[in-house]
C-alpha positions in Angstrom: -16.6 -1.7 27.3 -14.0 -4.3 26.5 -14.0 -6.2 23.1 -11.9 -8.7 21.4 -12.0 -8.0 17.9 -10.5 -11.5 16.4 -9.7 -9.9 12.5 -8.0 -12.7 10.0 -4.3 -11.8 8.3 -4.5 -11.9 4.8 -1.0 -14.1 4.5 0.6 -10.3 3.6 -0.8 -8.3 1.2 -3.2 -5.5 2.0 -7.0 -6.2 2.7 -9.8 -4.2 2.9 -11.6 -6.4 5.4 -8.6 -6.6 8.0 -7.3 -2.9 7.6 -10.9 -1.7 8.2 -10.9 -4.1 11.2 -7.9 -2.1 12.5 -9.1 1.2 11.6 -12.4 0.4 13.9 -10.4 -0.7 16.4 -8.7 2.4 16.6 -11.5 4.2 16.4 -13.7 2.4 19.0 -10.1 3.1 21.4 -10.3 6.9 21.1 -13.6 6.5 21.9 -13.1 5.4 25.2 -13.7 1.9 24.9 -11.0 -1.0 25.1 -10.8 -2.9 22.1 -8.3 -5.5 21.4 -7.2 -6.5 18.1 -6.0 -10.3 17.9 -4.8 -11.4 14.4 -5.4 -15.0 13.3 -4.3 -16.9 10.5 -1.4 -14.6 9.7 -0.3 -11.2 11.0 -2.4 -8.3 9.3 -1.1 -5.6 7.1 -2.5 -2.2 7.1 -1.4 1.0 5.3 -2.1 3.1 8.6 -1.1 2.4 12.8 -1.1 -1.2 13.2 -2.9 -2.1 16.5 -3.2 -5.8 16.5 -1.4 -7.8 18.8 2.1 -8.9 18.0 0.8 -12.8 18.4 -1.3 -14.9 16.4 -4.0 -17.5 16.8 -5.2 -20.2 14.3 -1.5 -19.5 12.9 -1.9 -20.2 9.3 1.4 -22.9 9.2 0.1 -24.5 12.4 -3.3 -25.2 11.0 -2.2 -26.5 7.7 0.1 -28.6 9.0 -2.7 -30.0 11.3 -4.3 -30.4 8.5 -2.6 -32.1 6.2 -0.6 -33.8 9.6 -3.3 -35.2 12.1 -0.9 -36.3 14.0 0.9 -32.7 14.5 -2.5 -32.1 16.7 -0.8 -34.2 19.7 2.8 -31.7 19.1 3.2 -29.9 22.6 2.6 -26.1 23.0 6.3 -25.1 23.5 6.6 -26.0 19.9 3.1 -24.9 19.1 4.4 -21.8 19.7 7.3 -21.4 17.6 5.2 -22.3 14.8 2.8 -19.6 15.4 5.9 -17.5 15.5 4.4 -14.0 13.6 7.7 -13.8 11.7 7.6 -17.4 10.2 3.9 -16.9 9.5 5.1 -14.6 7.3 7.9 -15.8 5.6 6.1 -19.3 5.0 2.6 -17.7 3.7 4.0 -15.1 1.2 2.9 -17.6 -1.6 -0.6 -18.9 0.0 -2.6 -18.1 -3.1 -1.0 -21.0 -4.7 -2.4 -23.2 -1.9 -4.4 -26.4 -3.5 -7.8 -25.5 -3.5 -8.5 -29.3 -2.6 -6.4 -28.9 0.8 -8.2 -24.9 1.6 -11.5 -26.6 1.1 -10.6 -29.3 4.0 -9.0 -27.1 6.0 -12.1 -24.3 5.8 -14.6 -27.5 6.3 -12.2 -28.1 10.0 -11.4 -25.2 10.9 -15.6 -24.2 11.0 -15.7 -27.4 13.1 -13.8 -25.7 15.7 -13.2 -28.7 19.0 -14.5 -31.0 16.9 -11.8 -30.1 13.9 -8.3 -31.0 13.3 -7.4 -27.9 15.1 -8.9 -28.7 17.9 -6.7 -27.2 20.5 -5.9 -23.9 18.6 -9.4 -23.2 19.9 -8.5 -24.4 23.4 -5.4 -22.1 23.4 -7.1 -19.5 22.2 -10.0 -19.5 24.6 -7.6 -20.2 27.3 -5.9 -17.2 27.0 -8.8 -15.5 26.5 -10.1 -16.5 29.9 -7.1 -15.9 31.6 -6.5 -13.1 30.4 -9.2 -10.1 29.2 -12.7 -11.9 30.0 -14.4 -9.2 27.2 -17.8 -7.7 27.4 -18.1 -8.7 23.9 -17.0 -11.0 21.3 -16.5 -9.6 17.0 -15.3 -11.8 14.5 -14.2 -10.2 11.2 -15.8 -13.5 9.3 -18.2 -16.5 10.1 -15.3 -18.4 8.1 -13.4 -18.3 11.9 -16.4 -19.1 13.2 -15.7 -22.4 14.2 -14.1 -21.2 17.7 -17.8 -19.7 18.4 -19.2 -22.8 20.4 -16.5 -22.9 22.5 -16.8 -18.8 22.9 -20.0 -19.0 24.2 -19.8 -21.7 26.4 -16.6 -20.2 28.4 -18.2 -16.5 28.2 -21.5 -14.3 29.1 -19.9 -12.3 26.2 -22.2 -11.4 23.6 -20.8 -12.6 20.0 -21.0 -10.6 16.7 -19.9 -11.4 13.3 -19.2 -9.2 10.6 -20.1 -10.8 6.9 -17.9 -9.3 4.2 -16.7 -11.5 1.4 -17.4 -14.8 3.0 -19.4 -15.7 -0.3 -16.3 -14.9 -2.5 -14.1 -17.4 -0.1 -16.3 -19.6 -0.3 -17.4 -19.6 -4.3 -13.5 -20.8 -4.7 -14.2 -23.8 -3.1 -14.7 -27.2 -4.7 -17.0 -29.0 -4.0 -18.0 -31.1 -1.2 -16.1 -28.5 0.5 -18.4 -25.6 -0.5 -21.6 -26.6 0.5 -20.0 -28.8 3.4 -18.2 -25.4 4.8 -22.2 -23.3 4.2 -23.6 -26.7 6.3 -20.9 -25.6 9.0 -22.1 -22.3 8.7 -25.7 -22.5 9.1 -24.9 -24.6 11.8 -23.2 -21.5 13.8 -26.2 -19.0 13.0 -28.4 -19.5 16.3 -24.8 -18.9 18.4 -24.3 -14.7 17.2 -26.2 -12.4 18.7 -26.1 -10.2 15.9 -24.4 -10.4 12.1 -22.7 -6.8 11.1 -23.0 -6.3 7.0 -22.3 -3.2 5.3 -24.7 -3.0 2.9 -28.5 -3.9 2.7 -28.1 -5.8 -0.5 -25.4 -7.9 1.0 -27.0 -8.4 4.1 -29.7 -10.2 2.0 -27.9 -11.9 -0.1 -26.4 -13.7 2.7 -29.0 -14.6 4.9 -30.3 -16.1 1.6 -27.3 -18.4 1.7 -27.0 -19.0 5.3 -30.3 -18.6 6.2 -30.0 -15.8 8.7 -33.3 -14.6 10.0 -33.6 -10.4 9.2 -34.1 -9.5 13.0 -30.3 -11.0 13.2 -28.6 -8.3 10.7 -27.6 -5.0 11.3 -26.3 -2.8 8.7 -23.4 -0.3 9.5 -22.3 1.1 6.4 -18.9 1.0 5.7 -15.9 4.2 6.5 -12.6 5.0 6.1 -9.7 7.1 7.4 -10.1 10.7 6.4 -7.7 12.4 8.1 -5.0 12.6 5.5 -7.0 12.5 2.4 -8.2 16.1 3.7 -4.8 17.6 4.1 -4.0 17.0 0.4 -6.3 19.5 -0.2 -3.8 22.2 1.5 -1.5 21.4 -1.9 -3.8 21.7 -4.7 -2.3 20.2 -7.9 0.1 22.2 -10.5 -1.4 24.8 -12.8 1.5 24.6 -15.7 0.7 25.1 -18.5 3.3 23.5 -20.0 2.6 19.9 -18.1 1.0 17.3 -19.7 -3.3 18.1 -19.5 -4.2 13.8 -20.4 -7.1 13.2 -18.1 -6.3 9.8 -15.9 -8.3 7.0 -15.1 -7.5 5.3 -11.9 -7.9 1.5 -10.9 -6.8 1.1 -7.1 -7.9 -2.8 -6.1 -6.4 -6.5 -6.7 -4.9 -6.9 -9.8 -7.2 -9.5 -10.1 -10.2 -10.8 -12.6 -13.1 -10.7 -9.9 -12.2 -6.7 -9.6 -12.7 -6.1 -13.2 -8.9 -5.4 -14.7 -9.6 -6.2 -17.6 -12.6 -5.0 -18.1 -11.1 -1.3 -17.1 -8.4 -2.4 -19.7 -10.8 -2.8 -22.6 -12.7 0.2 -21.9 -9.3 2.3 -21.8 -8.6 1.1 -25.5 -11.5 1.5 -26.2 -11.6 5.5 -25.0 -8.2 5.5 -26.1 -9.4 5.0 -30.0 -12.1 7.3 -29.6 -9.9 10.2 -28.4 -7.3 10.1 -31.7 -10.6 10.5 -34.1 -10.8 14.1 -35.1 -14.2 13.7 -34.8 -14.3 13.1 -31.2 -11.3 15.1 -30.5 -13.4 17.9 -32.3 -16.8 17.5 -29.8 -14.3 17.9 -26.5 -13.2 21.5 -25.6 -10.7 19.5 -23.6 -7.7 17.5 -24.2 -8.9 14.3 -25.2 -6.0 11.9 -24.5 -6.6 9.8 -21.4 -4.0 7.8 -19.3 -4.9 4.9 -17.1 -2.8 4.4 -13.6 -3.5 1.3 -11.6 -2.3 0.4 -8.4 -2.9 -2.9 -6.1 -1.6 -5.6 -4.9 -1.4 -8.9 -7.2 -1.1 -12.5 -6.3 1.3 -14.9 -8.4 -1.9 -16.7 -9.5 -2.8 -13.8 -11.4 0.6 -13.4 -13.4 -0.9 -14.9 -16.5 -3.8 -13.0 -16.2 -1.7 -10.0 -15.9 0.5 -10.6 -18.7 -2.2 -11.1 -20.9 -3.8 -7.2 -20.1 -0.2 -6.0 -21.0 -0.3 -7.4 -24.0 -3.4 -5.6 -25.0 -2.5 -3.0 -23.7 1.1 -2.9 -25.9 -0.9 -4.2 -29.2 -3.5 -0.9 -29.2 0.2 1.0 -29.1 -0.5 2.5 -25.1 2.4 1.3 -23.8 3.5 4.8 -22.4 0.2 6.0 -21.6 -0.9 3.5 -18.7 1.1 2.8 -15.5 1.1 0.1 -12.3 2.3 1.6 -9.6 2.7 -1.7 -7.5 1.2 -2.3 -4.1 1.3 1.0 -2.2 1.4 2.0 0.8 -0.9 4.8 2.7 1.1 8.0 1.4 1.4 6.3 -2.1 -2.2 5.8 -2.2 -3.4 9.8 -1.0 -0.7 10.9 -3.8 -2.4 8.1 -5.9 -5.9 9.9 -5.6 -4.0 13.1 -6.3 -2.9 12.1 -9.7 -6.2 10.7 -10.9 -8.8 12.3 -12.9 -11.7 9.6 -11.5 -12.1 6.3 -10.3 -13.1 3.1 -11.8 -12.9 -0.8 -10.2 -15.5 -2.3 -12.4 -15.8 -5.4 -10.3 -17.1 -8.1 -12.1 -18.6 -9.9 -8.6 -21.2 -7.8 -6.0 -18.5 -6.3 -3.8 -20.2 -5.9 -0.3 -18.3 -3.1 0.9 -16.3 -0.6 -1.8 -14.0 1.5 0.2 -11.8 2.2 -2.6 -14.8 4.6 -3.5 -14.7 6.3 -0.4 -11.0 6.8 -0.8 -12.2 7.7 -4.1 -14.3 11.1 -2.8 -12.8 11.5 0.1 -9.8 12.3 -2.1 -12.6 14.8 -4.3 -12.2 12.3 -7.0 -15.0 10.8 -9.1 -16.1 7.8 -9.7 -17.4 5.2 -12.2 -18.9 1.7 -10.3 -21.5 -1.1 -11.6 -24.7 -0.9 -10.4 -24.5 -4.1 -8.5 -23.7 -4.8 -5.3 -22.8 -2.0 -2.3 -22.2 0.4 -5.1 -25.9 1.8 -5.7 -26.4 1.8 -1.7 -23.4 3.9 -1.5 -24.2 6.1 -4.4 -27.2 7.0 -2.9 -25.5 7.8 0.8 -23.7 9.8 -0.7 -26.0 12.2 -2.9 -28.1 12.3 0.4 -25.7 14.0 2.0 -26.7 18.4 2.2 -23.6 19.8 0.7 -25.9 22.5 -0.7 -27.7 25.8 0.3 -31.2 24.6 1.3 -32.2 28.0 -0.1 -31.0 27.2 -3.5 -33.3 26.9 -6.5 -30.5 24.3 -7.8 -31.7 20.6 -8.0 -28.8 18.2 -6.7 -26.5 16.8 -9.3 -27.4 12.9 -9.0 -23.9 12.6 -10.8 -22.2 15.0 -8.0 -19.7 12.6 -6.9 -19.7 9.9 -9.7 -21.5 7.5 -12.1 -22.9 3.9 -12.1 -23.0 1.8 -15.4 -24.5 -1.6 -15.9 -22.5 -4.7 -14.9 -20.5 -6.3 -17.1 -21.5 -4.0 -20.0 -18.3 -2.6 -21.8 -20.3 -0.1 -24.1 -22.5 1.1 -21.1 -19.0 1.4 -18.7 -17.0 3.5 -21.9 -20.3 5.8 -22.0 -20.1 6.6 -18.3 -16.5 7.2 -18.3 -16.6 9.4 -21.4 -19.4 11.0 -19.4 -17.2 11.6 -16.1 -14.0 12.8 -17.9 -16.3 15.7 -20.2 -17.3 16.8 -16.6 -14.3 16.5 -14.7 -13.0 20.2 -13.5 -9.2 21.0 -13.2 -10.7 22.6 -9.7 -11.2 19.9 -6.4 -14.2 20.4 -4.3 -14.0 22.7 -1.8 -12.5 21.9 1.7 -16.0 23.1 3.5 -18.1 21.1 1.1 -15.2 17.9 1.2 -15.8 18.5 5.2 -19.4 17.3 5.5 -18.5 14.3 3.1 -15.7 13.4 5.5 -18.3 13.4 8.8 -20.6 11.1 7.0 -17.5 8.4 5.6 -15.3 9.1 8.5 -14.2 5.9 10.5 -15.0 7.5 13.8 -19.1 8.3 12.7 -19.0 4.0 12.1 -17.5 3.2 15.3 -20.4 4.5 16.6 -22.7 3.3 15.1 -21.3 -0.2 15.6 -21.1 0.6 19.0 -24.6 1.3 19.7 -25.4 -2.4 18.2 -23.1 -4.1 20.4 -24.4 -2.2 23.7 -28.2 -2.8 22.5 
């Protein structure tokens, strides 16, 4: 089968949505099938084989500068094409988080109304080359918010058209208004023209076709997977034994540095656990070392630096200031070795996250982990404990805690008990690679592949 996959660059920082664009991609490849990856906006970063093409459509300064330049939409192609120059998408959207939320919420209400839009003929082009060029079995978008190219898709094309939903409500909640509900109008609009909408969770599935009025038959759910390869050969080098090494259990936070994932929320309940551990009365009720350290690692847009600043300060004023550490935005080794160093997990997102990888990073790594119970999270808690690690024999009822906790949202006393929970249980030991094996089939990129597959070819 031959599929486009159009996936949206994320102006250079890593993102969930597009690398797990590029890990299906792969996936669907070594599977036989011939799926191409076509960036738009901006080029895509991912922390593993990048297998998007080395061109881009919708190029993020093109369509800006249509936007804020009408005129620039009568510029010919040659030119065109030096603006959607990968490289100089690059360099000119390293800061696009500052962009003024006025001009996104014009340029997301255009860009959804494709040939009738500003950028009017970066939908010709595109389609163009499409045409000329691969004439796919099928169409998958990685967003409705690109969706604007779709009536144009399916008038050139027999192609069926699928869209993935995953985070288009959190794009779109930053939106003033007219723009928001103007962009959900444009939407709506596009709903009739998929053949199917991909979610990766039942509770987001709903949730949006609440908003855009999606009828159920429409939505398939293909739960979300990641990469496992690597994550199971850090097993081969369990972690060092000395005695003589620092035995502080770690708290990891591996996500945005950003309010909406809950930093500061992770930062309070680390004081918090912090306090607890130097009381002799707590330190006395733990056969363990008490201490605790919290790593965090992610990327962080220069719209958070205040917010940032302000978590170090609370951090430096309960006198932690050499027991937490930011490790910056890593790359794929960084983050296995991250895993490696933690103790559990904990992104205490403070908005209903529709996919959570970062969790199954989090146990495909053996590590625990500590989520709210909103969103994907209790869909993927449950997956998870349904998943026979066990002798079917055994008289020994399954741990519902096996492979981490879930707290109420937005609850700082409820998150501190589940973490001081989690850490009393935590062994020195990691699971064992035949048990870690059968976790890995289930999460592995390749087992949602396909299943994607089989609801494009229905």
């Amino acid at each position: 089968m031959k599929i486009v996959y159009l996936t949206a660059g994320a102006a250079g920082m890593f993102c969930g949505s597009c690398m797990l664009d590029n890990s299906l991609a792969r996936a669907m490849n070594r599977l036989g099938h011939d799926c191409m990856l076509v960036p738009v906006y901006t080029p895509i970063r991912t922390d593993e084989e990048n297998v998007s093409l080395d061109r881009v459509f919708f190029g993020g300064v093109n369509v800006y500068l249509q936007q804020k330049f009408p005129f620039l939409a009568y510029l010919p192609r040659w030119l065109d094409a030096s603006l959607n120059n990968p490289a100089l998408i690059r360099r000119l959207t390293s800061k696009a988080g500052e962009t003024s939320p006025k001009l996104l919420g014009a340029l997301s209400v255009s860009m959804l109304r494709g040939t009738q839009g500003r950028q009017r003929k970066e939908v010709i082009r595109m389609c163009d080359w499409l045409q000329a060029s691969i004439k796919p079995d099928a169409i998958l978008l990685t967003n409705l918010l690109i969706g604007g190219c779709i009536p144009e898709l399916k008038k050139r094309f027999p192609s069926k058209i699928f869209v993935t939903l995953q985070g288009d409500d959190i794009f779109l909640d930053m939106l003033p208004e007219p723009y928001r509900e103007r962009s959900i109008t444009a939407m709506k609009q596009l709903v009739p023209l998929v053949d199917k909408f991909i979610v990766h969770s039942h509770d987001y599935g709903r949730r949006m076709a609440s908003l855009l009025s999606i009828p159920d038959h429409q939505i398939a759910c293909v739960p979300a997977a990641i990469d496992t390869s690597d994550f199971l050969r850090r097993y081969s080098t369990p972690r060092s034994t000395n005695p003589s090494e620092d035995k502080s259990l770690t708290i990891g936070y591996f996500a945005r540095m950003a309010p909406e994932k809950g930093l500061d929320l992770i930062v309070d309940a680390f004081i918090a656990l912090s306090k607890q551990a130097s009381s002799s009365s707590v330190a006395s009720k733990n056969r363990r070392n008490p201490s605790v350290r919290l790593k965090m690692a992610g990327w962080m847009g220069s719209q958070h630096t205040s917010f940032w600043e302000e978590q170090k300060r609370k951090l430096d004023q309960a006198g932690l200031h050499e027991r937490w550490e930011y490790c910056g935005s890593i790359d794929r080794a960084a983050k296995v070795e991250f895993f490696r160093g933690i103790d559990l997990l904990c992104v205490p997102t403070s908005y209903q996250e529709p996919k959570g990888l970062f969790v199954l990073e989090s146990v495909a790594a053996g590590v625990p982990y500590v989520q709210p119970s909103h969103g994907a999270f209790p869909e993927l808690h449950h997956r998870l404990n349904a998943i026979d690690l066990d002798d079917p024999s055994s008289d020994v009822p399954i741990d519902p805690n096996r492979f981490g906790r879930l707290f109420k949202p937005h609850q700082l006393e409820d998150l501190i008990r589940a973490l001081s929970e989690t850490l009393d249980s935590v062994s020195d030991a990691p699971m064992q690679i035949k048990e870690i094996s059968k976790v890995h089939q289930e999460i592995g990129i390749d087992r949602m592949a396909s299943r994607l597959l089989e609801v494009i070819d229905t």
